[in-house]
N, C-alpha and C positions, 0 to 999 in steps of 0.2 A: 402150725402156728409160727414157727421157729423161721418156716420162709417165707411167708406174709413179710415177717419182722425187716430180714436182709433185706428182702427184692424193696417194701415201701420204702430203706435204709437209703438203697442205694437209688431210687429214684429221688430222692428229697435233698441228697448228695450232688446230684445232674443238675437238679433243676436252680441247685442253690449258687452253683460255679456258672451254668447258663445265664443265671441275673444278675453274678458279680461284673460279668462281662459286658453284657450286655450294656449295662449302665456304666461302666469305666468307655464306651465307644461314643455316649452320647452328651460328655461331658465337653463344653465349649472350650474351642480352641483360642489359647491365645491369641492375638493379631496383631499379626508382623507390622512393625514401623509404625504403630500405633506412637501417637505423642505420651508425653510424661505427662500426665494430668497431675499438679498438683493444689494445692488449697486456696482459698481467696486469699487468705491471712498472708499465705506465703507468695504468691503473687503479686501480690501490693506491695510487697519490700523488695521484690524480685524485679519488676517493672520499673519501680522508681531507681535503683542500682544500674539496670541495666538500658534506663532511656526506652522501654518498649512498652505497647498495650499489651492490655488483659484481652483475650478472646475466653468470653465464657460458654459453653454449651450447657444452658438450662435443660433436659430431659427428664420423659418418663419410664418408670423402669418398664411397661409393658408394650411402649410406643414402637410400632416398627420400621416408621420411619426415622426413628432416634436411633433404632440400633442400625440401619440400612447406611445412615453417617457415621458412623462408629465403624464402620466391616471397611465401607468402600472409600468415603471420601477422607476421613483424615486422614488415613495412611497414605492417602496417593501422593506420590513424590513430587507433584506439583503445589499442593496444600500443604506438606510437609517443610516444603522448600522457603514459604512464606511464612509459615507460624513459627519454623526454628531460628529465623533472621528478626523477625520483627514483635513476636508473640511471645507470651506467657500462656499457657492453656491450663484451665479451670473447664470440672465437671460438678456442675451440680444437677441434684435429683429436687426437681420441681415441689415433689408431696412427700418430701424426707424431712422429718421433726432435728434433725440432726441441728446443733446449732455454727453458726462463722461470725463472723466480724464484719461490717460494711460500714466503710466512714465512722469505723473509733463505736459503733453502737452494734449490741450482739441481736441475733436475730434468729431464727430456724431458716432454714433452706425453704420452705414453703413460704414464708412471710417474704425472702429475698427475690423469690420468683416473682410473685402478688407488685412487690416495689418495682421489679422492673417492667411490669406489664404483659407479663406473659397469658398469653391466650389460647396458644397451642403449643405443642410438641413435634419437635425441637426446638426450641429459640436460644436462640444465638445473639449475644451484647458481647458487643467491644465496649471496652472503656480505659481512661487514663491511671495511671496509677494513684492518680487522686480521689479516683471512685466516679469520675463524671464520664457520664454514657456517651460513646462519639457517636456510635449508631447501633442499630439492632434488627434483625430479620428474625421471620415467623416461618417455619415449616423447612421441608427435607429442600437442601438444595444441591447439585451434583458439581464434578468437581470445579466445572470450569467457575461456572456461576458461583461457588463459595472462594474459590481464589481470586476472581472479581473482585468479589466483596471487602475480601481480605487487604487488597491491594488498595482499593479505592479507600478507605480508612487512611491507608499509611498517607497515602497522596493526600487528602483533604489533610492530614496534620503536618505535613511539609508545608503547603504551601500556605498553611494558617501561621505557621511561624517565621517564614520569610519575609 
């Protein structure tokens, strides 16, 4: 009875060090050159200080094309290159009750999604630091195509103010 006890002891020992393991390998790795996401709230005072638009990334947390942008395109030194010159970067979660600020009036993250017309996952709005939309795209776009995007904003507000 006494080695029943050890040998189950020491198999329940193995198996328990095998799953702390295990699961410290399948925890998500940070991502390198990822941008500094920070809030609406702090964006809108950031933007107007600093003369730049807001790029927001509305996402879902199960979406795999949200995270496919997340891994591959924001980090890339090209999108990097334009959202640190000319952008503020905000992440909101589409179906988060969580609440922000938009235009001086409080909202949930879900209601802010709904206001900007979001229809799928990822959607992506630029806007001025006064809360007014300069444009917006629906769905996963890669890098070149979202540095496009990013640029042709900056340009339509150049030459709106010339």
């Amino acid at each position: 009875m006494n080695r029943k006890l050890v040998i189950g002891l020491i198999i329940s020992i193995f198996i328990g060090i095998f799953a702390y393991f295990s699961l410290q390998q399948i925890k998500p790795a940070d991502i390198e050159n990822a941008p500094e996401w920070i809030s609406l709230e702090q964006a809108t005072e950031r933007a107007a200080a600093e003369d730049r638009l807001i790029m927001i990334d509305i996402f879902e947390t199960g979406c795999q094309f949200c995270k496919a942008m997340e891994r591959e395109v924001f980090p890339a030194p090209a999108v990097r290159a334009v959202l640190d010159r000319d952008y503020v970067p905000v992440k909101v979660n589409g179906h988060a009750e969580s609440m922000l600020t938009y235009k001086g009036e409080q909202m949930t993250a879900k209601e802010f999604a709904q206001e900007m017309g979001v229809t799928a996952y990822p959607f992506t709005v630029l806007m001025d630091a006064d809360g007014n939309v300069v444009d917006s795209k629906r769905g996963y776009q890669d890098v070149v195509t979202f540095s496009r995007f990013l640029r042709s904003a900056i340009q339509q507000r150049t030459e709106s103010r010339s």
